[in-house]
C-alpha positions as CSV (number, residue, x, y, z in Angstrom):
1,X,0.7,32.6,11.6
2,X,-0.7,35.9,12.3
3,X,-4.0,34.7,14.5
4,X,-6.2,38.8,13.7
5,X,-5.8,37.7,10.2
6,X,-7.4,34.4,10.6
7,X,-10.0,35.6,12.5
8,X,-10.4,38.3,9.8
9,X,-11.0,35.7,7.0
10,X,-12.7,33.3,9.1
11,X,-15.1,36.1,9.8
12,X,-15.2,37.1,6.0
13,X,-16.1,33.5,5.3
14,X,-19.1,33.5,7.9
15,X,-20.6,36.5,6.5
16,X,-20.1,36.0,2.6
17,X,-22.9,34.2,0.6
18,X,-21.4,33.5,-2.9
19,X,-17.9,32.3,-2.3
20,X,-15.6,31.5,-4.9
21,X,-12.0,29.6,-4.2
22,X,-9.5,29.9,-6.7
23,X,-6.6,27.1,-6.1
24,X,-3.1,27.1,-7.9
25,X,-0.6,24.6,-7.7
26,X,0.9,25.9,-4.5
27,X,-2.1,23.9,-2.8
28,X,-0.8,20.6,-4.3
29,X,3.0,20.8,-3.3
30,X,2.0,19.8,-0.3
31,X,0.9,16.7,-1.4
32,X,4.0,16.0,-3.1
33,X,3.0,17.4,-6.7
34,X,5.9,19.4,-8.0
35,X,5.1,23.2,-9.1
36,X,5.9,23.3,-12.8
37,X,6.9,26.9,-12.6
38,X,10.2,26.3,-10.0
39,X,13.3,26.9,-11.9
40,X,13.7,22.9,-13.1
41,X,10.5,21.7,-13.5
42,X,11.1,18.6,-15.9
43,X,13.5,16.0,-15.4
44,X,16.7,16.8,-16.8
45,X,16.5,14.4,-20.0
46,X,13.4,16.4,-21.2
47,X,13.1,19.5,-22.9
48,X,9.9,21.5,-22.5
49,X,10.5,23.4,-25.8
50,X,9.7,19.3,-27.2
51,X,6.6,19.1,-25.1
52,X,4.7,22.3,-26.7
53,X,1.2,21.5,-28.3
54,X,2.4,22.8,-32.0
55,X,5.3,20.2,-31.9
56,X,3.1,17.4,-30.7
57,X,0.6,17.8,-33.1
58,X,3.1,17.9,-36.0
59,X,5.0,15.1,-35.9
60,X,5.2,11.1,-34.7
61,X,8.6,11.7,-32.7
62,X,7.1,14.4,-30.7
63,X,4.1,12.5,-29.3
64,X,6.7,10.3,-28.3
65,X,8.6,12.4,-25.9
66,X,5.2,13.8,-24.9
67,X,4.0,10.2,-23.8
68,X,7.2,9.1,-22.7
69,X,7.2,13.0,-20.2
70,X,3.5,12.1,-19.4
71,X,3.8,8.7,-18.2
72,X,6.6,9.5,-15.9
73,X,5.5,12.3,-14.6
74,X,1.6,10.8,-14.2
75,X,1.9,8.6,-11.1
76,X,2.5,10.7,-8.4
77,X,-0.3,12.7,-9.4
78,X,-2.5,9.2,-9.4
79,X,-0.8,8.8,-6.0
80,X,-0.8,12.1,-4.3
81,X,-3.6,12.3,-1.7
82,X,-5.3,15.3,-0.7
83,X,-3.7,17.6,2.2
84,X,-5.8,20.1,4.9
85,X,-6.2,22.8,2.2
86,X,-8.1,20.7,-0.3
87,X,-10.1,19.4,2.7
88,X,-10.8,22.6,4.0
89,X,-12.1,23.8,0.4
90,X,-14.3,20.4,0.9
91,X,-15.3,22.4,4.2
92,X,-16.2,25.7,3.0
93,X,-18.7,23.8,-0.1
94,X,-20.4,22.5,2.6
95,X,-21.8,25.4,4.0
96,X,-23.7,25.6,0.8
97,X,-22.6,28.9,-0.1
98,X,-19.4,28.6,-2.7
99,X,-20.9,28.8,-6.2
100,X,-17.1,27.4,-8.1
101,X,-14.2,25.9,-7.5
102,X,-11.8,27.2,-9.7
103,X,-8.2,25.5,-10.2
104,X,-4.9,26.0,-12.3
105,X,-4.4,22.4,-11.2
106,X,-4.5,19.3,-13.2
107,X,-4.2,16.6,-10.0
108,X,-7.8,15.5,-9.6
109,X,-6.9,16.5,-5.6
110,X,-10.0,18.8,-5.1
111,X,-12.7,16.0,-6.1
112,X,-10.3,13.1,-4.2
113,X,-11.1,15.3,-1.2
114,X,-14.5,15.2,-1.7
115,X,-15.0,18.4,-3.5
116,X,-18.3,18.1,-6.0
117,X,-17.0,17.8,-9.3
118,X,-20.0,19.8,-10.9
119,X,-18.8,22.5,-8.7
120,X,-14.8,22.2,-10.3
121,X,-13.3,24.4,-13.2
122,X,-10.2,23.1,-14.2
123,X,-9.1,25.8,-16.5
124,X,-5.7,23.7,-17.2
125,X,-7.4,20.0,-17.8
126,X,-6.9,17.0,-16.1
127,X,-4.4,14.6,-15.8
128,X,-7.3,11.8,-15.3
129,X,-8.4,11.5,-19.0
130,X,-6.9,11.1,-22.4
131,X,-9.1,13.1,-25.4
132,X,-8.8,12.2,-29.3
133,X,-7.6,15.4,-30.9
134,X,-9.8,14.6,-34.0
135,X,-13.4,13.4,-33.1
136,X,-12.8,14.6,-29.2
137,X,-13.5,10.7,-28.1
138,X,-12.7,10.7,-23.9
139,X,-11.3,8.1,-21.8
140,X,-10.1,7.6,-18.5
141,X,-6.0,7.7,-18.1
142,X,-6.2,4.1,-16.7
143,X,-7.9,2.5,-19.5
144,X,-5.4,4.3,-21.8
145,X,-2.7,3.5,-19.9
146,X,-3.5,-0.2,-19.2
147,X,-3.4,0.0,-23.2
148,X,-0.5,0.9,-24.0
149,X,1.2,-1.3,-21.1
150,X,-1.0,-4.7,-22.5
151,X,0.3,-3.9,-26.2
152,X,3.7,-2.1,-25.7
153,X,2.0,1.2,-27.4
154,X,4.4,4.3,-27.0
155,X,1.9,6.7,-28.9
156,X,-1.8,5.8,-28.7
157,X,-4.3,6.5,-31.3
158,X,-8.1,6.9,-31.3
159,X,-9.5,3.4,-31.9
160,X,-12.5,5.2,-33.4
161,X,-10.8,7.6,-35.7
162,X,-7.4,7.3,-35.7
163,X,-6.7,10.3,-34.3
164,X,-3.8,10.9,-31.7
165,X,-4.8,10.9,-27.9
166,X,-3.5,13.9,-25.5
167,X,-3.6,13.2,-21.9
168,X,-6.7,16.0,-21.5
169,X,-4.6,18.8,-20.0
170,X,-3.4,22.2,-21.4
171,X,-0.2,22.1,-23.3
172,X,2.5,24.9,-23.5
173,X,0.9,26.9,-26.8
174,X,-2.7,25.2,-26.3
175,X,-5.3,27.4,-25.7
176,X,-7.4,27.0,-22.7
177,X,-10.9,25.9,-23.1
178,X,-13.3,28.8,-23.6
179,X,-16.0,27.7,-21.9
180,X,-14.5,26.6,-18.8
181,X,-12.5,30.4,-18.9
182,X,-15.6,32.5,-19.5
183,X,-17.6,30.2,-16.6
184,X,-14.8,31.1,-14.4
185,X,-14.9,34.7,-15.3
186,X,-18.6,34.8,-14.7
187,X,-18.4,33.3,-11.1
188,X,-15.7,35.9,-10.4
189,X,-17.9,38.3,-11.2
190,X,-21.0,37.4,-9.4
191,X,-19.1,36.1,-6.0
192,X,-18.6,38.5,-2.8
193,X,-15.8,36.8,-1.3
194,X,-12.9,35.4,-3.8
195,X,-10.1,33.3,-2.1
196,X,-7.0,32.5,-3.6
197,X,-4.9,29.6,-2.4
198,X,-1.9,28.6,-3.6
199,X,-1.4,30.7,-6.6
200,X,1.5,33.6,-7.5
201,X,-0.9,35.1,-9.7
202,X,1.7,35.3,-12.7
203,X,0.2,33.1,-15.4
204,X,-2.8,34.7,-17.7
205,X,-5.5,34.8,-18.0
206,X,-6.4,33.0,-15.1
207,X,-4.9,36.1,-12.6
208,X,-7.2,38.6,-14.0
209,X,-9.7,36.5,-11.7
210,X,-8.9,38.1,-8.7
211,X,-9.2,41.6,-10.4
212,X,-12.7,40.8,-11.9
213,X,-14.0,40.0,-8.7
214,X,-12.7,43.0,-6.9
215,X,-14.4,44.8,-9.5
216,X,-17.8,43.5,-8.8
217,X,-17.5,44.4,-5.6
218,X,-16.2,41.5,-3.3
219,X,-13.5,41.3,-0.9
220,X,-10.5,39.4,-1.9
221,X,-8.7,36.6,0.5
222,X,-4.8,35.6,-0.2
223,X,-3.0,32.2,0.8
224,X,0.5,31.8,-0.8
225,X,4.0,31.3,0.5
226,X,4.6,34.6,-1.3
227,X,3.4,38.1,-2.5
228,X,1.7,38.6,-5.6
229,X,1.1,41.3,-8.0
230,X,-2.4,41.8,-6.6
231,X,-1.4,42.6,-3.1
232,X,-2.5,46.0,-3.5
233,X,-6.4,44.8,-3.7
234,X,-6.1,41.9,-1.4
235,X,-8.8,42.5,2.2
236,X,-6.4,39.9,3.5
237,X,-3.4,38.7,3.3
238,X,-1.9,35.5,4.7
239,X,1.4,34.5,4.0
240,X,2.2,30.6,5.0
241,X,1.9,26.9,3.8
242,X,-1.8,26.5,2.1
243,X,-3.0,23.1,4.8
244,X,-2.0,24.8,8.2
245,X,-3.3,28.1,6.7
246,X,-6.6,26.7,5.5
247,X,-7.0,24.3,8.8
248,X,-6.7,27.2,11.1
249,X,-9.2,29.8,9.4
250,X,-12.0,26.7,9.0
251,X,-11.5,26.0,12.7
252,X,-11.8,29.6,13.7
253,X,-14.8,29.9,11.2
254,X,-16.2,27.0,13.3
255,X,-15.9,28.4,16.4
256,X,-17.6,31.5,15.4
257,X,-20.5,29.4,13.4
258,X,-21.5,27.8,16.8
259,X,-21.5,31.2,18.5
260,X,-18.3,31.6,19.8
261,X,-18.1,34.8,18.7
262,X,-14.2,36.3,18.1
């Protein structure tokens, strides 16, 4: 860990005033939430070409495997708990000056930190709540769940319209949800320090973020395990684990908050 460059963002952070994080799911495999882009990201008896929206929505058998994926796949996301990155995002919010909290994540881990929900984009859903596709009808995952345990359901159905339920994330061929995408594009544009965490920056339109903001005029932090395409506009650049990353630029950005200067 390069200890100029966290002093560099730490500073960044104390003198910005309209911060925006941006949090991929590099941030979550430390919490034990697998990263759906590594090279075998379902279990080997499913096949994500069966797990697209289109093939959901057209036919009984589908749902099935869909529900059948989900439900395997949904507790250690109900279990994971929240690692120093997430609790460092909790940090920076409570300086009072980031404006969103944007995430390709669908893990619920920035509000179980503490993170203020009003404050959270969640441009690919949540894994939290079930949506009727028909009359839009939302309920929590554990109510749906409990359901279908208590009566042996392998599909559910809307109990007000009989339309089917979708755990309320974005499936392959879904399109995201406008008005979450055009908030986060507006908050990218009016921040003056955009941070990414945990994100390659490969999957659009989420990485023309970074790009938008650098546009506008702010200065753009980097935390991955990797290089991205946007290296080349990056202020700073820090290559490591997200939670030891995070930890040690909000410790430094104490220290220079009560005066300790660099």
């Amino acid at each position: 860990m390069d200890d100029r460059l966290i002093r560099q963002a730490a500073r960044m952070l104390q003198e910005a005033r309209r911060i925006v994080v941006f949090t991929g799911a590099g941030i979550s495999t430390e919490s034990g939430i697998p990263d759906f882009r590594s090279p075998r990201p379902f279990p080997p008896r499913y096949n994500s070409d069966d797990l697209t929206y289109q093939k959901f929505i057209s036919h009984e058998r589908y749902r099935k495997i869909y529900w059948d994926y989900d439900r395997a796949r949904y507790p250690a996301m109900r279990d994971a708990l929240p690692n120093d990155a997430h609790r460092a995002v909790v940090e920076i919010e409570r300086t009072g000056r980031m404006t969103a909290l944007i995430t390709q994540n669908i893990d619920g881990l920035h509000q179980k930190a503490g993170s203020n929900p009003a404050l959270v984009y969640e441009l690919h859903g949540t894994v939290h709540e079930v949506g009727c596709l028909h009359c839009h009808t939302r309920w929590s995952r554990e109510a749906i769940t409990d359901r279908m345990e208590r009566e042996g359901i392998e599909v559910p159905y809307c109990e007000h319209c009989g339309g089917p339920l979708k755990v309320a994330t974005i499936a392959f061929g879904q399109s995201l949800p406008t008005d979450v995408l055009e908030e986060s594009f507006r908050h990218a544009q009016a921040c003056d320090l955009f941070i990414t965490i945990g994100s390659s920056l490969v999957v659009q339109p989420a990485n023309l973020l970074p790009p938008q903001a650098k546009r506008s005029g702010a200065r753009l932090i980097l935390v991955n395990l990797s290089g991205t395409p946007y290296d080349n506009i990056m202020d700073v650049i820090l290559l490591g684990p997200a939670g030891p990353t995070m930890k040690a630029i909000m410790e430094d950005f104490g220290r220079i908050s009560a005066g300790g200067g660099d």
